[in-house]
C-alpha positions in Angstrom: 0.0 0.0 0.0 1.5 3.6 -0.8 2.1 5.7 1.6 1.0 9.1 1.6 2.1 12.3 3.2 -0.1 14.8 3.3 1.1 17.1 6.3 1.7 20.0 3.1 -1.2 20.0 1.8 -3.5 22.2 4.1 0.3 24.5 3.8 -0.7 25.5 0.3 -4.5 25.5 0.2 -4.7 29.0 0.8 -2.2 29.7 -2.0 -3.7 27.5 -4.3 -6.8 29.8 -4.0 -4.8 33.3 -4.7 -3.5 31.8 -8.3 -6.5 32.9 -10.7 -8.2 36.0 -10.7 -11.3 34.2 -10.9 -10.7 32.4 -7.7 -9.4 35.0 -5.7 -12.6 37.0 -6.9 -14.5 34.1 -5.5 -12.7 33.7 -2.5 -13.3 37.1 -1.5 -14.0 38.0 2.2 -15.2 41.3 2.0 -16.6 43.4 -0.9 -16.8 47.3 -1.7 -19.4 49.0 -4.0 -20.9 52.7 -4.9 -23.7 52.0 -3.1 -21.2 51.9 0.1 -20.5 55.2 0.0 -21.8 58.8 1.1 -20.4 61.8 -0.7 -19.9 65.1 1.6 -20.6 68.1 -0.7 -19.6 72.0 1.0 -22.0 74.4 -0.6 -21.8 78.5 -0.8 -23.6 81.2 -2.0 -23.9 82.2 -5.3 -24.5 81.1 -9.2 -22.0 79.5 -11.2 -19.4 79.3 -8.2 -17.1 76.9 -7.8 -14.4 77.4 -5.0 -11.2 75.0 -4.6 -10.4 74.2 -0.9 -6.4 74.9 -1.0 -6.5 72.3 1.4 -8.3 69.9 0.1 -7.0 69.0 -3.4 -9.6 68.1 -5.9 -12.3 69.0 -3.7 -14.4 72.1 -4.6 -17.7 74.1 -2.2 -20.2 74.6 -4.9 -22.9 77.0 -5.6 -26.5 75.2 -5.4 -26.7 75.6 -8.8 -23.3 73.1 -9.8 -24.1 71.3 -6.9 -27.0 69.4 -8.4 -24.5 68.8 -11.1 -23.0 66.9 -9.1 -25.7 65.3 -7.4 -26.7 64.2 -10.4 -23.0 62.5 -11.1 -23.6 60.8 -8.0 -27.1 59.4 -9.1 -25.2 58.1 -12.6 -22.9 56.6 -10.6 -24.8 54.4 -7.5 -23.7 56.3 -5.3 -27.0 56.6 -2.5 -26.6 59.3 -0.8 -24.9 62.8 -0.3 -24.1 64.8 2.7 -24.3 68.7 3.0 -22.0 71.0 4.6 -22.4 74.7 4.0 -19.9 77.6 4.6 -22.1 80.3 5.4 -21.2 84.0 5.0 -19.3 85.9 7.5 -22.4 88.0 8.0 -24.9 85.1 8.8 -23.0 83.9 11.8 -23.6 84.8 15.3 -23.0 84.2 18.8 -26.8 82.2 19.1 -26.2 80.2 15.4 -29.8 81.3 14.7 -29.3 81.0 11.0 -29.1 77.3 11.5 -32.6 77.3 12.1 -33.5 80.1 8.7 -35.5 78.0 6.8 -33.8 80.3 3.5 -30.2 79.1 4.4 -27.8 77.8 2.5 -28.2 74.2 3.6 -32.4 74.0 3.4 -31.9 76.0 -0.3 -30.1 73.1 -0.9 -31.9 70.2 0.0 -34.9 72.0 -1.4 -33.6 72.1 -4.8 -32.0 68.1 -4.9 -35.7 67.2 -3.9 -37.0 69.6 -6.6 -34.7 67.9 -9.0 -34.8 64.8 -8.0 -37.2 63.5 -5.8 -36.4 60.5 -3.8 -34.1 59.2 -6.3 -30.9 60.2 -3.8 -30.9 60.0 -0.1 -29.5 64.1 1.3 -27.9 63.8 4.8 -27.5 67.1 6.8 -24.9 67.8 9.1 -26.5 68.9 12.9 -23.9 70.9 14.7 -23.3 74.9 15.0 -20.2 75.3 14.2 -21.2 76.4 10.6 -23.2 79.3 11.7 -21.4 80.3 14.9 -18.9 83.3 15.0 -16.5 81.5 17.3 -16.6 78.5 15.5 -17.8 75.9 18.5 -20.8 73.1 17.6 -22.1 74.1 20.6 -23.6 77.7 22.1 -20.9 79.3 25.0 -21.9 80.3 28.2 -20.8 83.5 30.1 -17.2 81.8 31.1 -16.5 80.9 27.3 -17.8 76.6 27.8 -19.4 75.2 25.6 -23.0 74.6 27.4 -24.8 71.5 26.9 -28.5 72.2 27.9 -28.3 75.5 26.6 -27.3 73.9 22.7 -29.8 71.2 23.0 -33.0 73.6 21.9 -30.9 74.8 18.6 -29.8 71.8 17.3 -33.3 70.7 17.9 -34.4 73.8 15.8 -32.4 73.0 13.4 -33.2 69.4 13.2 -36.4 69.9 12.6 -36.0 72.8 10.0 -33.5 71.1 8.0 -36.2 68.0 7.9 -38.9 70.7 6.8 -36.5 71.3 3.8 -36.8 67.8 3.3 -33.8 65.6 4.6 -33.7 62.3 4.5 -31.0 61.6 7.7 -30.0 64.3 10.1 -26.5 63.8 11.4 -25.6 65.6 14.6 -22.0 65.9 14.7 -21.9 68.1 17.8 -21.2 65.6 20.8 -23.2 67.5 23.3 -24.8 64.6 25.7 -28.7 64.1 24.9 -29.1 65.4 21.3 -30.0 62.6 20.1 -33.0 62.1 22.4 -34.1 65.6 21.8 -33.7 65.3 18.4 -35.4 61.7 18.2 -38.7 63.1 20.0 -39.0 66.4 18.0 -38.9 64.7 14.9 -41.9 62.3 15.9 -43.6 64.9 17.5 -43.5 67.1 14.1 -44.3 64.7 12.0 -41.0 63.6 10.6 -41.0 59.9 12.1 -39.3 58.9 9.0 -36.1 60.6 9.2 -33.1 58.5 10.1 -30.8 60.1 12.6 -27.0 59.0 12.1 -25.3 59.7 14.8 -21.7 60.9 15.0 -21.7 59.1 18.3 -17.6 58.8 18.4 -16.5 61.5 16.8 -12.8 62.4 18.5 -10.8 65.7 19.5 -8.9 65.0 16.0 -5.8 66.8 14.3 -7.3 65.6 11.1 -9.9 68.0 10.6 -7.9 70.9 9.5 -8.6 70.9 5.9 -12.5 70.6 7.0 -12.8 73.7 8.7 -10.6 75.3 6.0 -14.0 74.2 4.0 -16.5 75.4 5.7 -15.0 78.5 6.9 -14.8 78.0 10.7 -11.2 77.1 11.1 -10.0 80.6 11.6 -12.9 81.4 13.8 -12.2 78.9 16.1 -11.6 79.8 20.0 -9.7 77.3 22.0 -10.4 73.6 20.8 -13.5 71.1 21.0 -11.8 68.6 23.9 -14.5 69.8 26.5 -17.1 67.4 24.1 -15.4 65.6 21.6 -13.9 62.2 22.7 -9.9 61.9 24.1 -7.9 59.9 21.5 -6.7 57.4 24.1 -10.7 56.5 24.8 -12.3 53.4 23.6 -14.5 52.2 26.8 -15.8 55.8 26.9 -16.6 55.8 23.0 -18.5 52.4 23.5 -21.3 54.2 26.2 -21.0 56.9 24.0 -22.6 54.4 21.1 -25.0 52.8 23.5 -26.7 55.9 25.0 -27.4 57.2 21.3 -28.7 53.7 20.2 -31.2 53.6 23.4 -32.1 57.1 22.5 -33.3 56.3 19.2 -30.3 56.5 16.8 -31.0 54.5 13.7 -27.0 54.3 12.8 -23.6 55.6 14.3 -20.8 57.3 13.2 -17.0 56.6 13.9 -14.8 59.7 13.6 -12.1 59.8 12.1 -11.8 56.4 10.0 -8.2 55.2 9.4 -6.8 55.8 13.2 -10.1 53.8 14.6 -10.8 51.2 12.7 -10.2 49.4 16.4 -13.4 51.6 17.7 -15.3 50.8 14.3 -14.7 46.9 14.8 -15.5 47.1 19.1 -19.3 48.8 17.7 -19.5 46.5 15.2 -18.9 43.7 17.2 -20.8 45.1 20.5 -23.9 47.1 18.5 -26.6 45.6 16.1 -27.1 49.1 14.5 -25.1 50.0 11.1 -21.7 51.3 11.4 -20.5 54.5 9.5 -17.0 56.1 9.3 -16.3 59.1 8.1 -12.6 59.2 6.1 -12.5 62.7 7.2 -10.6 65.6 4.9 -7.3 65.2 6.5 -6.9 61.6 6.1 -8.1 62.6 2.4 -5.5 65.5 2.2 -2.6 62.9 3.5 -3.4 60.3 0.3 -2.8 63.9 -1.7 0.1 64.6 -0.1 1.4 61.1 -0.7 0.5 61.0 -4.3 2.0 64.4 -4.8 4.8 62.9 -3.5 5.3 59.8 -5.8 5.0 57.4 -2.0 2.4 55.7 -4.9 -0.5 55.8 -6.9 -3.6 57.6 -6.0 -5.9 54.3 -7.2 -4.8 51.6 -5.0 -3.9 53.9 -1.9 -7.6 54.9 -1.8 -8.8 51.5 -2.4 -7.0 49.8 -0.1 -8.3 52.2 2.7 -12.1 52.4 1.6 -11.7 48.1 1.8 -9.7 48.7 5.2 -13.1 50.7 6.6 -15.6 47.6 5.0 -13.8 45.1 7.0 -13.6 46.5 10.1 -17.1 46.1 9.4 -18.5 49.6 8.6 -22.3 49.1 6.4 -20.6 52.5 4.4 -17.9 55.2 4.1 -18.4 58.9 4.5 -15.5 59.7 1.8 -14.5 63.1 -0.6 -13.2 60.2 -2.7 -16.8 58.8 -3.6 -17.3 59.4 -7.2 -13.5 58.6 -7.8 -13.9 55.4 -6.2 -17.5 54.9 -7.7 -16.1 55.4 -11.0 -13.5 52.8 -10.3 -15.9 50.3 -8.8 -18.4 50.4 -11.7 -15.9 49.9 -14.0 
């Protein structure tokens, strides 16, 4: 009878399987698509206006009447959804961020045209927080020593919950951190008649150094007094970003957002594993600045780089990416 060794063959079965295209297509863990990904849009004032962000390469804020251009790029290409983010004049912003409840400003003109244009064909997120419409450049309103106040915030981000879902939103994102919001938020929008509304929370959004390139968009950055540590998370924190998550799922959050991406996929993968909600990381402008950078640079080519990452955020088990690259990566994706 022959004899035969086969202590080397569970060695190469893995191997075996990487050999064809076909097979390593099969084999496939984890997959990526447009429909995985949200497209943050900055909007300003104006016709026929389109602004580079120095900071941001590639990126442009658009007037509302480009904008649905591209809005209407990100319909061609699967992409499901975009998110709003308005740089609002210099002489719109006060101390009591009461444009964020105009139902003329930039952000509802917006949404008001995408629905005009094209109805429920594309999901529009808007961005809850006051830092937009502030003069000192805090998501939250400051109290006479200069904090950030939570109770006293609470009624405008309600405000402007509820008129940005007047506009007609589809998912309102509060971004600010203050504790409660999401209750507030969660009972207003029932109690006015918006039950349908998803709320994403940005339920562990951090006291990043990778939001520079952000506020350069929006027009906040050089506005800003102090820094956001008093309410956004402390980098060394993952317990504390887990009750975060849980006290916005129990008050009524439909999905949660990790923030930044790339330096917490660990905090992405704990909710994932911990939470039955959906999973959302935002791959925030200066992790998109830094693939740039690195491009510009010749460190290697733009394609795989932002590939790699997007499939990074998809395994550590994010339902979709928040990402400036969206229609590149769409475009790549569809083939």
């Amino acid at each position: 009878m022959t004899s035969h060794n086969t202590s080397a063959f569970p060695a190469t079965r893995l191997r075996r399987t990487r050999t064809h295209g076909w097979s390593r297509r099969l084999h496939r863990e984890t997959t990526l698509s447009s429909a995985d990904l949200i497209w943050p849009m900055f909007v300003i004032e104006g016709s026929g206006q389109e602004a580079p962000v120095a900071s941001l390469p590639g990126v442009s804020r658009w007037s509302i009447d480009l904008l649905l251009e591209q809005v209407a790029e990100a319909i061609d290409l699967g992409i499901p959804c975009v998110s709003l983010f308005p740089n609002t004049p210099a002489d719109r912003r006060s101390d009591d961020a009461a444009e964020a409840w105009n139902p003329d400003n930039l952000t509802c003109r917006a949404v008001r045209a995408i629905r005009d244009r094209f109805g429920d064909t594309i999901g529009v997120m808007c961005d809850v927080a006051l830092d937009p419409y502030t003069s000192h450049g805090h998501d939250g309103l400051l109290d006479e020593s200069g904090y950030v106040a939570n109770d006293i915030t609470l009624d405008a981000l309600v405000r402007q919950s509820i008129n940005q879902a007047q506009a007609g939103a589809d998912v309102i994102a509060p971004s600010d951190m203050m504790d409660g919001r999401i209750g507030a938020i969660r009972q207003a929008l029932e109690q006015g008649g918006h039950a349908n509304v998803q709320i994403m929370s940005y339920a562990a959004k951090y006291a990043s150094a990778f939001y520079g390139p952000f506020r350069d968009a929006v027009g906040s950055g050089d506005r800003l007094k102090g820094d956001k540590r008093t309410y956004q998370l402390d980098p060394a924190n993952s317990d504390e970003a887990m009750r975060e998550i849980a006290l916005d799922i129990a008050e009524g959050a439909d999905s949660v957002m990790v923030k930044p991406g790339l330096a917490y996929l660990d905090i992405i993968r704990m909710a994932r594993d911990r939470f039955d909600v959906p999973v959302f990381a935002y791959q925030v402008s200066g992790e998109y600045a830094l693939v740039e950078a690195g491009v510009a640079a010749g460190v290697g080519e733009r394609e795989p780089l932002v590939m790699e990452k997007l499939m990074a955020f998809k395994r550590a088990g994010c339902a979709g990416i928040l990402t400036y690259y969206a229609p590149f990566a769409a475009r790549i994706l569809n083939g």
